[in-house]
C-alpha positions in Angstrom: 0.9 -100.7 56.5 -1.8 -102.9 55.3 -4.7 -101.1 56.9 -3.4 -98.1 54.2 -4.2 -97.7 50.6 -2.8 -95.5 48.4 -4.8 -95.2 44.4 -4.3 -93.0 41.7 -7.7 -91.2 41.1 -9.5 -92.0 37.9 -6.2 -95.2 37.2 -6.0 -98.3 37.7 -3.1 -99.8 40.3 -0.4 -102.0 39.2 1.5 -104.2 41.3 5.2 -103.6 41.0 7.7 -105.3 40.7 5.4 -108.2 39.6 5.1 -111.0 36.3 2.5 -108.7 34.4 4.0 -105.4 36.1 5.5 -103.0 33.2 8.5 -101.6 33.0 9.2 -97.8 34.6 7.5 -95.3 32.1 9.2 -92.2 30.4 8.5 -90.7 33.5 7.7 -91.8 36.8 5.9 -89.7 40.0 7.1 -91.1 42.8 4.7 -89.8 46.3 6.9 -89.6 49.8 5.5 -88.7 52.9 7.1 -84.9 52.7 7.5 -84.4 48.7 7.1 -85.5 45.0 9.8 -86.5 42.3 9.4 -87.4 39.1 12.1 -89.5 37.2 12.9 -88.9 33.7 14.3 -91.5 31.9 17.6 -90.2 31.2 17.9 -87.2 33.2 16.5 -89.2 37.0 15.0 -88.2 39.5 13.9 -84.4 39.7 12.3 -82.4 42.9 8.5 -81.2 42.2 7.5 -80.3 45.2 7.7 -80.8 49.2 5.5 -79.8 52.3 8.6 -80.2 55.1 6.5 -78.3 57.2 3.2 -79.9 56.8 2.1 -83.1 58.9 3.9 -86.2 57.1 1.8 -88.5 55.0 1.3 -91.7 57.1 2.6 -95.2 55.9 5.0 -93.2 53.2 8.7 -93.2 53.2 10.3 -89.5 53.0 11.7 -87.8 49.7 15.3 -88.4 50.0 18.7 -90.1 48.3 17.9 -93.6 49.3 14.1 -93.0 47.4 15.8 -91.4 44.6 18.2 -93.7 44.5 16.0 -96.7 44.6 13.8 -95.7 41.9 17.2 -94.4 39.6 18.1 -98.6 40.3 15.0 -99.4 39.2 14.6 -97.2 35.8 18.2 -98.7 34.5 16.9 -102.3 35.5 13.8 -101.0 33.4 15.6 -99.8 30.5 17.6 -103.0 30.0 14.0 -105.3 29.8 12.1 -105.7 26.6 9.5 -103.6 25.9 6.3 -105.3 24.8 5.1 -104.9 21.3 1.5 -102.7 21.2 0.7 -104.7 18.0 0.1 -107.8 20.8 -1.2 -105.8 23.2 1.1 -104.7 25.4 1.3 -101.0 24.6 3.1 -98.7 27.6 1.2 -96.3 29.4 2.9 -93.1 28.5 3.0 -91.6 32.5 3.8 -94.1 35.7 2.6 -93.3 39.4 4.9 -94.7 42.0 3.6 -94.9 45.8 6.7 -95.0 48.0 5.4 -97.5 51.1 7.4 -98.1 54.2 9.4 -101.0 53.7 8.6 -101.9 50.3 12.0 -102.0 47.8 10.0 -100.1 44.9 6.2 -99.0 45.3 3.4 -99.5 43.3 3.0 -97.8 40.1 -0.3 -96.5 38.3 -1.1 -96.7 34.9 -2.4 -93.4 33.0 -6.6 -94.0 33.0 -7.1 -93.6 29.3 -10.7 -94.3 28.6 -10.8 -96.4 31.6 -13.0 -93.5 33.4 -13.1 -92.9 37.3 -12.0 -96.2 39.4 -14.2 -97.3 42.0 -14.7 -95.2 45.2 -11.9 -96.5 47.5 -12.7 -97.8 50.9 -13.2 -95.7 54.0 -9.0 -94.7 55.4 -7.8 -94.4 51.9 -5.0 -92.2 50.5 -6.4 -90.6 47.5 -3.4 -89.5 45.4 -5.0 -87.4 42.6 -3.5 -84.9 40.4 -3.2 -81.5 42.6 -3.4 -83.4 45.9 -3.4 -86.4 48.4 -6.5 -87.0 50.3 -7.3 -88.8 52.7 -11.2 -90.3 53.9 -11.8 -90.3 57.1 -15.6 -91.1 58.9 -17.2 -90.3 61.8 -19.6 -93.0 61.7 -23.3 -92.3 60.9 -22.8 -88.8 60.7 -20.1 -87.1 58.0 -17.2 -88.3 55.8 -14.2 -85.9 55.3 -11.8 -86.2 52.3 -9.6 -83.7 53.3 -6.1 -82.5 51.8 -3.1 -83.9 53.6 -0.7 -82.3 50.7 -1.0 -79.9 47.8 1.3 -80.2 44.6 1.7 -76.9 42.6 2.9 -79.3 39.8 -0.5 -80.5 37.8 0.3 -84.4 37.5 -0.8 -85.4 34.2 -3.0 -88.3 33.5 -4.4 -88.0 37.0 -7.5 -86.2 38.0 -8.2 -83.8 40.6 -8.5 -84.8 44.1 -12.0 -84.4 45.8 -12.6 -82.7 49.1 -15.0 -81.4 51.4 -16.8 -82.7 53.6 -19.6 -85.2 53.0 -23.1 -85.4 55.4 -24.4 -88.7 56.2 -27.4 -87.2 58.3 -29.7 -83.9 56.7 -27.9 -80.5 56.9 -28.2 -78.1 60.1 -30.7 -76.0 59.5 -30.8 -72.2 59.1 -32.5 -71.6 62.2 -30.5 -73.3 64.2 -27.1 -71.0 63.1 -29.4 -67.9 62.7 -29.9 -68.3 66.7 -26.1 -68.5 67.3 -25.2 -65.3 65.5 -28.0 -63.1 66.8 -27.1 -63.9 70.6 -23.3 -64.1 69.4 -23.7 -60.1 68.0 -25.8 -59.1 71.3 -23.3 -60.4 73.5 -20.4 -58.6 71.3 -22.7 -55.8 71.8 -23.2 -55.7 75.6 -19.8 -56.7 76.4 -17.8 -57.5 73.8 -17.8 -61.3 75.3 -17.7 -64.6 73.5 -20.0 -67.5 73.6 -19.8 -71.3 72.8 -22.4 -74.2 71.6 -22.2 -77.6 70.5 -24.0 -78.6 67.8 -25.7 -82.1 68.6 -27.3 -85.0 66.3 -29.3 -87.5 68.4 -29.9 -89.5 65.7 -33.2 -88.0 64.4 -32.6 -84.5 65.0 -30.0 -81.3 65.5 -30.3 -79.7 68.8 -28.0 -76.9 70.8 -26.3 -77.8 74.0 -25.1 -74.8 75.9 -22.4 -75.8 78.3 -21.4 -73.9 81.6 -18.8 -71.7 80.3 -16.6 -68.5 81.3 -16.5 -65.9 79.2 -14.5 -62.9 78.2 -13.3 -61.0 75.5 -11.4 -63.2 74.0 -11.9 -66.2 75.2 -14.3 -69.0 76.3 -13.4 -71.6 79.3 -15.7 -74.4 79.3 -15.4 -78.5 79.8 -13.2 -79.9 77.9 -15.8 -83.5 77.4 -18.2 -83.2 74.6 -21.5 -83.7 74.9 -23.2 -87.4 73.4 -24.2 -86.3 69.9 -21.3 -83.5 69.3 -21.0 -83.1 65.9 -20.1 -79.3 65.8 -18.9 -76.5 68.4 -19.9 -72.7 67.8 -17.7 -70.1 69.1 -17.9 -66.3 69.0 -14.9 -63.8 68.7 -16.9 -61.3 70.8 -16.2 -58.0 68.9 -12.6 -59.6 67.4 -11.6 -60.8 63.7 -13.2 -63.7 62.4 -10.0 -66.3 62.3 -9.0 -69.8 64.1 -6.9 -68.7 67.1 -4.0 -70.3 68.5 -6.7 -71.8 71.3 -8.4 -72.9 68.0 -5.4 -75.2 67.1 -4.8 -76.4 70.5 -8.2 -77.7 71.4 -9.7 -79.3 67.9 -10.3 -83.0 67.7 -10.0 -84.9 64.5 -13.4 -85.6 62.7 -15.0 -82.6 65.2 -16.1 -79.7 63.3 -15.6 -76.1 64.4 -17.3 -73.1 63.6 -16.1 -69.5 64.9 -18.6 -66.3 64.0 -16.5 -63.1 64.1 -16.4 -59.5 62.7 -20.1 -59.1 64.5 -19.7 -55.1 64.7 -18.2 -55.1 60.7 -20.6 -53.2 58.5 -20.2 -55.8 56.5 -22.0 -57.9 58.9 -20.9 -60.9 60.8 -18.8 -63.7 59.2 -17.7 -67.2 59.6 -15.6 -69.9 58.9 -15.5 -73.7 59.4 -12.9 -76.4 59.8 -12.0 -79.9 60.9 -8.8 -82.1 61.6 -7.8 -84.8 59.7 -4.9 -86.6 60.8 -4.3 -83.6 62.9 -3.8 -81.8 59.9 -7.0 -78.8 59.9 -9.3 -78.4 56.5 -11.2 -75.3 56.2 -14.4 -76.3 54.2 -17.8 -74.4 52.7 -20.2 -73.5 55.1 -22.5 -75.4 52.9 -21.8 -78.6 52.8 -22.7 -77.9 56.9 -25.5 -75.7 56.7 -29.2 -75.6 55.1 -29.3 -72.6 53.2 -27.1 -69.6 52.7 -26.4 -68.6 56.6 -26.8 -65.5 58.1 -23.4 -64.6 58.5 -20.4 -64.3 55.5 -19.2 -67.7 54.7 -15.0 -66.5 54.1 -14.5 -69.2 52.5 -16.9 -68.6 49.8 -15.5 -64.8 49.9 -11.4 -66.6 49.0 -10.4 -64.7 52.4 -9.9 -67.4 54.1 -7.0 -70.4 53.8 -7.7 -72.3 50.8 -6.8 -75.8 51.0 -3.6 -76.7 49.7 -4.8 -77.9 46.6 -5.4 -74.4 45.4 -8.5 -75.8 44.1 -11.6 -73.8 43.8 -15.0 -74.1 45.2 -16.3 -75.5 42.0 -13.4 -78.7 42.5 -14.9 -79.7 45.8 -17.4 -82.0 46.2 -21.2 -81.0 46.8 
């Protein structure tokens, strides 16, 4: 648990309980690995939200009667201490954020930001807890950082602000050409034999190049070795002449921090489309072609269209980061 962090975005953390730690709010969002409460003084704890379903939020203790329970203890033991005076100083922030850790009897809690602006970026394999989401910030060393959704709230949390995601290039963008080549044999191959096709995307650590494995092909799918090529950054596929989606294959076969593009819809008069994604935690995030690509690509970017899966944060393209 202490390799994990867990921050309030644009707050400052609190240690609680603690000598300087204040007491529980009016009311109190308290994080678990599969939902959100919030406590009201008065009234306890209330349900927000859960994602039972969704891959579990490492390092946190589930939503559940002994949470609830705990931080119901905790709000009586709060409403029985003095309150500080704000003429010396001690005024209350008027929201709490409560973490709930593994092991811990009551998790931190996070004071509203006020004027104190945006913290500090936190360290690499931090939880990001911001007002619409959790994030977390994973890197693939030398090459991209991903601050990908782990959990979406449809409850705005107030005082918080909203979670950043997408995914963050530590090496120049792909370029056009590069992806332009891709689609065009991608669309005569749809067109000869409705087959699909697979590349890896590969940064040697001065340049992108294409590495074409041996593969067998048909109309929908593509066998080819499992081990990635030194420099994998990205694998291409092709849906032949199918829809442009992330198959069932797709889900099976993705590795965390890999990034993978499929080109469909090749015979569409709309033209040909595409999507990208990438695992975090084994949890997948569908981001912007852009934050991949060098200039507006050849095919549709779904994403940009709102066909594809948002992330859970319901956010829009303008909330992610560039």
């Amino acid at each position: 648990m202490d390799l994990l962090a867990y921050l309030g975005v644009g707050v400052t953390p609190v240690e609680w309980p603690g000598p300087n730690a204040p007491p529980l709010a009016g009311v109190t969002y308290v994080l678990g690995a599969d939902g959100l409460i919030a406590h009201v003084a008065g009234l306890g704890p209330l349900p927000l939200d859960a994602w039972p379903d969704a891959a579990p939020i490492p390092g946190l203790s589930p939503i559940g009667a002994e949470v609830a329970g705990t931080v119901a203890a905790a709000a009586r033991r709060a409403s029985d201490a003095p309150r500080p005076s704000p003429a010396a100083g001690g005024a209350l922030p008027p929201v709490a954020y409560a973490v709930a850790r593994d092991g811990d009897a009551f998790p931190a809690l996070f004071g509203d930001a006020g004027a104190q602006g945006l913290m500090e970026p936190p360290a690499v394999g931090t939880f990001v807890w911001g007002a619409d989401a959790v994030v977390t910030w994973l890197r693939k060393e030398g090459v991209l950082d991903v601050l990908a959704p782990m959990a979406g709230f449809h409850a705005h949390i107030p005082g918080l602000r909203p979670a950043p995601a997408g995914v963050i290039l530590s090496v120049p963008p792909v370029p056009r050409p590069l992806l332009d080549a891709f689609v065009v044999e991608a669309w005569e191959r749809a067109r000869d034999d409705g087959h699909e096709i697979l590349w890896h995307l590969c940064w040697d650590g001065h340049s992108w190049g294409v590495d074409r494995p041996a593969q067998h092909t048909g109309p929908d799918f593509v066998a080819y070795p499992s081990a990635l090529p030194p420099g994998a950054v990205a694998t291409l596929h092709s849906h032949g002449r199918g829809r442009t989606y992330f198959s069932v294959t797709d889900d099976a076969s993705e590795e965390n921090l890999h990034i993978n593009v499929v080109v469909g819809d090749l015979q569409s008069p709309e033209g040909p489309a595409m999507l990208c994604r990438t695992r975090a935690h084994g949890a997948p995030f569908v981001f912007p072609a852009r934050m991949l690509f060098a200039g507006p690509p050849v095919a549709r970017d779904l994403f940009r269209e709102g066909v594809a899966p948002r992330i859970s944060t319901g956010a829009s393209e303008v909330d992610l980061l560039l």
